[in-house]
Residue, then its C-alpha position, 0 to 999 in steps of 0.5 A: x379766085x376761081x372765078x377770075x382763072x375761069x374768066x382768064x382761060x375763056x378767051x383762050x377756049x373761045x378765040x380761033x388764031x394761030x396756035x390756038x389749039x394747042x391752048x384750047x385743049x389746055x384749056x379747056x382742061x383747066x376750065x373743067x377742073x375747076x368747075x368740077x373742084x368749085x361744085x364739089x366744094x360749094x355743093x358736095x362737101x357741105x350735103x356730105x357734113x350735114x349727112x353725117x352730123x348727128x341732131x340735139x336730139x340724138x346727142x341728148x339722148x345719148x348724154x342722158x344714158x352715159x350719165x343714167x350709167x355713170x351713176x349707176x356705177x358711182x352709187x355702189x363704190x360710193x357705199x361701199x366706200x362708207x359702209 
């Protein structure tokens, strides 16, 4: 759909006539727009996901510590509990 309204406005942009400028700073504006979003979505947004995900590796790590530290906390209530 962006790129159909990019194509719609071109004619606009381009072709000289009468009351063409009052169309051609419309848009052009339109078109700079959604050049801009339609970069913004494909390019930026997705670099910016992969910057912030976390690896399997780091999140394994981390699992490996909660758990190392739940059963440290599960041992002693478990004995205390019994004994």
């Amino acid at each position: 759909s962006t790129l159909t309204s990019l194509f719609g406005m071109l004619p606009l942009m381009i072709m000289p006539g009468v009351g063409s400028e009052i169309y051609r700073g419309l848009a052009t504006v339109i078109v700079g727009g959604m050049l801009i979003s339609a970069i913004f979505t494909l390019v930026l947004f997705p670099s910016l996901l992969r910057l912030g995900e976390k690896s399997p590796h780091d999140n394994s790590q981390q699992n490996n510590n909660v758990e190392d530290l739940h059963a440290e906390e599960v041992k002693p209530s478990l004995q205390a509990n019994i004994g």
